[in-house]
Backbone bond lengths (Angstrom), bond angles and torsions (degrees), N, CA, C in turn:
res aa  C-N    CA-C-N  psi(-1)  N-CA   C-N-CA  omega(-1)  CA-C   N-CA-C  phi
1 X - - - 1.436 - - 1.534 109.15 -
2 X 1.850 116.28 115.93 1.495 88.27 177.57 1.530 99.40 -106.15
3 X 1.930 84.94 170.77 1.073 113.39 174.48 1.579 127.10 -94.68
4 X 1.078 150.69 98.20 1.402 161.40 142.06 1.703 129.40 -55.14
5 X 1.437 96.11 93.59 1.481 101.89 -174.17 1.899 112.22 -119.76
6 X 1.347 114.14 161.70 1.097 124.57 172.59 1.432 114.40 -138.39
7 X 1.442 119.44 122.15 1.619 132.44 179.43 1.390 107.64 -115.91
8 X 1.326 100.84 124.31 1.611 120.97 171.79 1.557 110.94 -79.77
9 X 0.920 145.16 84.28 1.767 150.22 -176.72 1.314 91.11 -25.52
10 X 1.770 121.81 142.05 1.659 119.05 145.85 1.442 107.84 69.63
11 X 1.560 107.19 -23.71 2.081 90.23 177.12 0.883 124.00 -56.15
12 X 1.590 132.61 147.36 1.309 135.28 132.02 1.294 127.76 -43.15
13 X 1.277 126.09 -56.39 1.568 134.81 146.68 1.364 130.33 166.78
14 X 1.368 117.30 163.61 1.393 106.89 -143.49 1.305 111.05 -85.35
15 X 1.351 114.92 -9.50 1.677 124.85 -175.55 1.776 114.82 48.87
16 X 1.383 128.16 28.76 1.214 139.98 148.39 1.396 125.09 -24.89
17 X 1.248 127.13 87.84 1.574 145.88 -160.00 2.026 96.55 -60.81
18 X 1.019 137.98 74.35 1.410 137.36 -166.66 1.760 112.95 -32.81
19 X 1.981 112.62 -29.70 0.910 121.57 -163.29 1.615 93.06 -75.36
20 X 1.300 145.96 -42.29 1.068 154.48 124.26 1.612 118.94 31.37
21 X 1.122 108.68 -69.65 1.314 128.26 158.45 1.633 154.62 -84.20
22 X 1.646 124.79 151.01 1.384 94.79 -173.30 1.244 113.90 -93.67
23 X 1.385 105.00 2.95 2.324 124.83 -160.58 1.691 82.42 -93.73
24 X 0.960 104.65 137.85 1.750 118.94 154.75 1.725 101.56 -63.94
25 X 1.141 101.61 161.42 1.797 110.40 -169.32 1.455 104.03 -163.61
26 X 1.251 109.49 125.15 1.658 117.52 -177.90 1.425 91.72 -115.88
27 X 1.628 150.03 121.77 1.137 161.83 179.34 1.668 96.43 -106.85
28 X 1.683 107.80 127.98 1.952 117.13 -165.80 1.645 88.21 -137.86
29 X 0.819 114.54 156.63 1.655 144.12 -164.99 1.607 98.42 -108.96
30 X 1.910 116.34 -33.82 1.339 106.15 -152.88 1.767 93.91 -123.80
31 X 1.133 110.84 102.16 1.714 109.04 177.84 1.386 111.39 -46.54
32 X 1.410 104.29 106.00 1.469 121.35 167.70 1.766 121.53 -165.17
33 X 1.841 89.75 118.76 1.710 77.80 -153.02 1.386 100.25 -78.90
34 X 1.113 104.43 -178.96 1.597 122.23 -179.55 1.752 114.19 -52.66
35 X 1.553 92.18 -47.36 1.785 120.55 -176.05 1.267 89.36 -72.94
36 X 1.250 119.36 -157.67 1.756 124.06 165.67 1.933 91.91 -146.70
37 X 1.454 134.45 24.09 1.136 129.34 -171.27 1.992 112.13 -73.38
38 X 1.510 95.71 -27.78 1.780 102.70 169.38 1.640 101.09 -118.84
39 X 0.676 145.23 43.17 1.156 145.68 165.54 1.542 108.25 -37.95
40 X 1.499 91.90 -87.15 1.509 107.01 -177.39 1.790 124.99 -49.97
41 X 1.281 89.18 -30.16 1.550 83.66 166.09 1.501 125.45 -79.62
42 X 1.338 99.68 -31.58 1.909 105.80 179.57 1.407 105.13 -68.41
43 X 1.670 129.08 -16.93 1.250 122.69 -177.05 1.071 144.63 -58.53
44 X 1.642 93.94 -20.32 1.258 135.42 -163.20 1.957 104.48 -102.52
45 X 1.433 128.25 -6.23 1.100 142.14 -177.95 1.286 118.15 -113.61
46 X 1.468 134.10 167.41 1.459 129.13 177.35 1.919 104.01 -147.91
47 X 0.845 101.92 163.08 1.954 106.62 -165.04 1.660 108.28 137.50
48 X 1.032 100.20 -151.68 1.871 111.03 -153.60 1.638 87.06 -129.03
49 X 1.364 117.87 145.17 1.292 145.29 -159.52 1.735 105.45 -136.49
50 X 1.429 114.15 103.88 1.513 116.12 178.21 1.243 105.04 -103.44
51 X 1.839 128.66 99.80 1.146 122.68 155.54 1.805 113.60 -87.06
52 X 1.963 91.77 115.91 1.370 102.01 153.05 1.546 137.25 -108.08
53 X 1.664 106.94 151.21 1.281 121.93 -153.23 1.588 113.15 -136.23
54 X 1.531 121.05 154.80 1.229 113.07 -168.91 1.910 105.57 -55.32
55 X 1.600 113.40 177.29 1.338 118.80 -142.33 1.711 89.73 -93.69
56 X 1.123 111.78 -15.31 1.591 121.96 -177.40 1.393 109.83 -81.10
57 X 1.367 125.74 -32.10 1.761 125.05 166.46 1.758 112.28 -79.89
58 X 1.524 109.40 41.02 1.830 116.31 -175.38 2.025 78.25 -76.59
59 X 1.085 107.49 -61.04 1.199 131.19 -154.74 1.602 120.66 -99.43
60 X 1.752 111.77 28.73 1.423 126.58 -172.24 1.248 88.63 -141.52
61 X 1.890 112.30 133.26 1.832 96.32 146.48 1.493 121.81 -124.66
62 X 1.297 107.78 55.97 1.130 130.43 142.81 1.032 140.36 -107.94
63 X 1.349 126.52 169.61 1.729 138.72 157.15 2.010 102.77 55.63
64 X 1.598 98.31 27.42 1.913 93.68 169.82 1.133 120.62 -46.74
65 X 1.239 123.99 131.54 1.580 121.73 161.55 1.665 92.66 -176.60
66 X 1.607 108.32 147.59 1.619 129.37 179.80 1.360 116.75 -74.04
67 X 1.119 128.64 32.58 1.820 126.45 -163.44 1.730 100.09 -73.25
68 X 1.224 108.72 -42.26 1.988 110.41 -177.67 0.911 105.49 -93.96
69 X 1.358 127.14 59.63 1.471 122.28 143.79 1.152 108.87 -149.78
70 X 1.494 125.22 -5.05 1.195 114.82 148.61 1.632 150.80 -49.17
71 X 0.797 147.97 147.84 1.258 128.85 166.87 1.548 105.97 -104.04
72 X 1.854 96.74 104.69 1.355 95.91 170.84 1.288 142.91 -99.03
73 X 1.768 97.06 32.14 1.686 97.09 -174.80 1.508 93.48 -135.27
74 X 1.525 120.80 47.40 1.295 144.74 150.23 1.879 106.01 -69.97
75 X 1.468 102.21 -59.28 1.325 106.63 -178.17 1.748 111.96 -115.21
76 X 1.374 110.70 81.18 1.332 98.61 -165.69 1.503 124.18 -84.59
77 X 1.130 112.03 122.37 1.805 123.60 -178.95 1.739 102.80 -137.37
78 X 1.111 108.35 161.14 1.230 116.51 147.58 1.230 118.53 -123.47
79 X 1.723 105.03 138.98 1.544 155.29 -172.22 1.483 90.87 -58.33
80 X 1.275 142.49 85.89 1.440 124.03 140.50 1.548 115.16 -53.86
81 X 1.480 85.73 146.55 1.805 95.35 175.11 1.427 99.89 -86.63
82 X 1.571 113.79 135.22 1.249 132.41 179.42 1.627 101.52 -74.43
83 X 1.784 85.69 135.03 1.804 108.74 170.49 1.406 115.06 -85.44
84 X 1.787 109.73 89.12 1.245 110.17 -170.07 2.010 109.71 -71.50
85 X 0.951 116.97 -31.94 1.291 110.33 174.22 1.486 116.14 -56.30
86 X 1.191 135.55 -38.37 1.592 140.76 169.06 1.962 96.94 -86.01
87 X 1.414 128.61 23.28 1.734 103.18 144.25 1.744 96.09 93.00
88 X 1.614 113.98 -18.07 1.304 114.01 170.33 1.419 112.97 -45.59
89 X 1.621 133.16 168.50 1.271 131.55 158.64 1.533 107.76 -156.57
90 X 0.864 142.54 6.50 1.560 166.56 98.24 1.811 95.12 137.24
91 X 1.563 116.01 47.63 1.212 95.30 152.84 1.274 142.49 -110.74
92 X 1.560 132.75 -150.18 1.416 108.60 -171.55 1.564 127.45 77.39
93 X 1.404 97.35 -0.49 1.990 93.49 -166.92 1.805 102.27 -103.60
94 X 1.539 115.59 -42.74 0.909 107.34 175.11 2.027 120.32 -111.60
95 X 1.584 120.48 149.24 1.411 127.21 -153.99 1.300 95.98 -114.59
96 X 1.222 134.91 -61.21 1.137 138.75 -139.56 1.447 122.63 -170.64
97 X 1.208 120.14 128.67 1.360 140.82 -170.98 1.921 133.44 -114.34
98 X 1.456 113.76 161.20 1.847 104.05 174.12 1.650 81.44 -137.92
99 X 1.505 96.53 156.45 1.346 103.47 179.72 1.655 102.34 -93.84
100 X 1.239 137.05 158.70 1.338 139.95 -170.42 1.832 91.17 -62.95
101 X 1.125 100.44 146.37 1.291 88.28 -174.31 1.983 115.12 -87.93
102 X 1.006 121.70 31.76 1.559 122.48 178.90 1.568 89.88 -98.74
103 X 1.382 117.74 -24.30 1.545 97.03 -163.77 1.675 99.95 -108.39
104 X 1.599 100.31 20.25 2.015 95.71 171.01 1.016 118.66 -80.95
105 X 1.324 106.57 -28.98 1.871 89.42 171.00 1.408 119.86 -86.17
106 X 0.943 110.38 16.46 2.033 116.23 -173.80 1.734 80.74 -102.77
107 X 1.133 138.55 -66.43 1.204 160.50 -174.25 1.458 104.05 -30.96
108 X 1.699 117.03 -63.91 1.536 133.51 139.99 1.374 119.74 -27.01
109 X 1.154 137.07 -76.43 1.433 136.75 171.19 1.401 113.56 -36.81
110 X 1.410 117.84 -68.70 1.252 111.00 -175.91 1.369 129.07 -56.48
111 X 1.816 114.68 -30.54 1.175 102.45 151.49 1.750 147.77 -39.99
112 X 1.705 89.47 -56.82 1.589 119.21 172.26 1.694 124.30 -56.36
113 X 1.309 98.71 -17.00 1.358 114.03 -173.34 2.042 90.43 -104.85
114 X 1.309 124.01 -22.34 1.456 118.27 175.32 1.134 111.13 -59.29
115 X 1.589 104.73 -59.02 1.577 119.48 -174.27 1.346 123.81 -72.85
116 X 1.929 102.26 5.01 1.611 95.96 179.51 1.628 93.87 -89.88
117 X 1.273 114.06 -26.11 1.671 107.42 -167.77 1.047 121.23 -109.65
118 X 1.992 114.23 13.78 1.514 104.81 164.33 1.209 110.14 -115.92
119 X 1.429 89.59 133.58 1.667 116.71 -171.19 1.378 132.57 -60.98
120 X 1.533 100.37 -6.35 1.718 117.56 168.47 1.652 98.46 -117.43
121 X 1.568 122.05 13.29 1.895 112.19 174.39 1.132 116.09 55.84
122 X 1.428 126.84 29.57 1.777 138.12 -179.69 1.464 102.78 -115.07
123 X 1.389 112.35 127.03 1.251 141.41 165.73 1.639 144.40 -117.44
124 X 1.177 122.69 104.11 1.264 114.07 -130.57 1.791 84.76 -118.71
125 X 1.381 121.98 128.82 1.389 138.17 -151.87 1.611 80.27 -122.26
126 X 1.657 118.58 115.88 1.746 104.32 164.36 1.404 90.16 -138.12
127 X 2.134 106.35 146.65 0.670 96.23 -172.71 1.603 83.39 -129.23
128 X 1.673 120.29 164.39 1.604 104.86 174.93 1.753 103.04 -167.83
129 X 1.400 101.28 130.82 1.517 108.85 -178.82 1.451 116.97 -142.56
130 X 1.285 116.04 149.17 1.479 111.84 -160.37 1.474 94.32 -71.80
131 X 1.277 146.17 -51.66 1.318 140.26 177.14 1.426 129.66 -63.27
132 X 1.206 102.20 -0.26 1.707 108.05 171.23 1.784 111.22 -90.00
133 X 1.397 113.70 -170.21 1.580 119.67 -173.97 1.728 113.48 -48.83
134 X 1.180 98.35 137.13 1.714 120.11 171.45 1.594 101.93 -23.92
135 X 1.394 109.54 -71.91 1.443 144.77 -171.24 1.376 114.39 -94.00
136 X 1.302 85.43 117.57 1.362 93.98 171.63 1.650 116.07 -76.04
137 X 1.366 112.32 141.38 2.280 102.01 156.44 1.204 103.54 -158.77
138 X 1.596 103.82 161.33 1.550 150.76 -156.48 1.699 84.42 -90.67
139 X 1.576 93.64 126.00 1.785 101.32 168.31 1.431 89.32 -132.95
140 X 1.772 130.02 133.65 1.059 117.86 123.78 1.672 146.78 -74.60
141 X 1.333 113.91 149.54 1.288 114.55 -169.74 1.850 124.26 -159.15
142 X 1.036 130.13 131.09 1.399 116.13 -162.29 1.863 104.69 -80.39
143 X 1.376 101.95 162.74 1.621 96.46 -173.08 1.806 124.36 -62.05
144 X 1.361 98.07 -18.10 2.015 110.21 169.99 1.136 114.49 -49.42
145 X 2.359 106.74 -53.74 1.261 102.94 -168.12 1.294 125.78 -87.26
146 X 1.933 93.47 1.41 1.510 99.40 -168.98 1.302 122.03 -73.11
147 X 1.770 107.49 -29.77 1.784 135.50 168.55 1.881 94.79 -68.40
148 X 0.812 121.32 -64.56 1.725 113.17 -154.65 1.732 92.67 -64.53
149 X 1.478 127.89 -21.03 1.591 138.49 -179.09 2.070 88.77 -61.81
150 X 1.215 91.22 -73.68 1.550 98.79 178.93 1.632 115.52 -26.64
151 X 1.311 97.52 -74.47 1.642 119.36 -175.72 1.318 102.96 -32.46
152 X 1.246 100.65 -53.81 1.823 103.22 -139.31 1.772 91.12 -104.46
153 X 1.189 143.74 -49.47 1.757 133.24 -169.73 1.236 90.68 -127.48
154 X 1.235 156.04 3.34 1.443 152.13 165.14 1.997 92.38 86.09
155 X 1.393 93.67 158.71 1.805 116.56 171.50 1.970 88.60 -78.43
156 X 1.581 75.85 144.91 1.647 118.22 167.22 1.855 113.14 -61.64
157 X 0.961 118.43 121.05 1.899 120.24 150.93 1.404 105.42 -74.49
158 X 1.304 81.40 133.32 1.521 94.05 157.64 2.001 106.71 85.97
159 X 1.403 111.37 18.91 1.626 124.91 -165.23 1.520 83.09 -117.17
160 X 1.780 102.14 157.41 1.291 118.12 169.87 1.590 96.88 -128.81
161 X 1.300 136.64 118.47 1.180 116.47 -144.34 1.754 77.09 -109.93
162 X 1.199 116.20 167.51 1.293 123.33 154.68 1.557 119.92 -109.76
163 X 1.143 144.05 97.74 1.554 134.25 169.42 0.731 103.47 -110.79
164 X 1.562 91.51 144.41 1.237 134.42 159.43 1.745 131.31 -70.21
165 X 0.834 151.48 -179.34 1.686 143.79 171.77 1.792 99.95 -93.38
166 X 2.077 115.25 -46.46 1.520 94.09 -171.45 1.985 88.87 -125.09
């Protein structure tokens, strides 16, 4: 199940009207992702935490996670289920992803609306799935190259991106 989050650095919070949108959106005060893959690094930070989720959990608060809005036959494989008795844990299978594109400009906004209310202009893009890379890492990148990244080879699992606005 992945996870798709957006952190505004230093906000107070973003006050994001949910009706607004077609993604479900849980808005947190206390950086802590859903996954636990940056944990330790967000611990060390303070701001507003946007977990988004398919458009059907507006009105569930359970079982969050972004799986329908991906487009998952951008990178097509199939997910074996990991053989936990032999030490398996099923990662490594999936790299990289595009979000369906109805929910890119919601995806856009919520960014644009991060960087309007953090007070140091830091935006922190995390993305995290049990079938993507071992390791997680921190890429910076400004928000232009972060869309033409999308467009053109799809965004990273398992990246905490940092953008910038230029």
């Amino acid at each position: 199940m992945p996870t798709i989050e957006i952190i505004s650095l230093d906000a107070i919070e973003l006050g994001l009207n949910k009706d607004d949108f077609k993604v479900a959106l849980i808005e947190e005060k206390q950086l802590i992702s859903h996954r636990g893959l940056f944990n330790n690094y967000l611990k060390r930070k303070k701001g507003v935490i946007i977990h988004i989720g398919n458009p059907e959990f507006k009105f569930k608060n359970y079982g969050f996670f972004a799986g329908m809005i991906i487009n998952w036959k951008f990178e097509p494989d199939e997910n074996l289920i990991p053989k936990l008795e032999i030490g398996e844990n099923g990662e490594n299978q999936d790299f990289r992803f595009k979000f369906i594109k109805i929910y890119q400009k919601e995806i856009t906004k919520i960014i644009k609306i991060s960087f309007e209310k953090s007070p140091v202009k830091e935006v922190y893009f995390l993305t995290d799935i049990q079938f993507g890379p071992e390791i997680g890492i921190r890429k910076n990148i400004n928000l232009k190259d972060f869309w033409k990244q999308h467009d053109s080879d799809g965004l990273e699992w398992n990246v905490l991106y940092k953008i910038k606005i230029k």
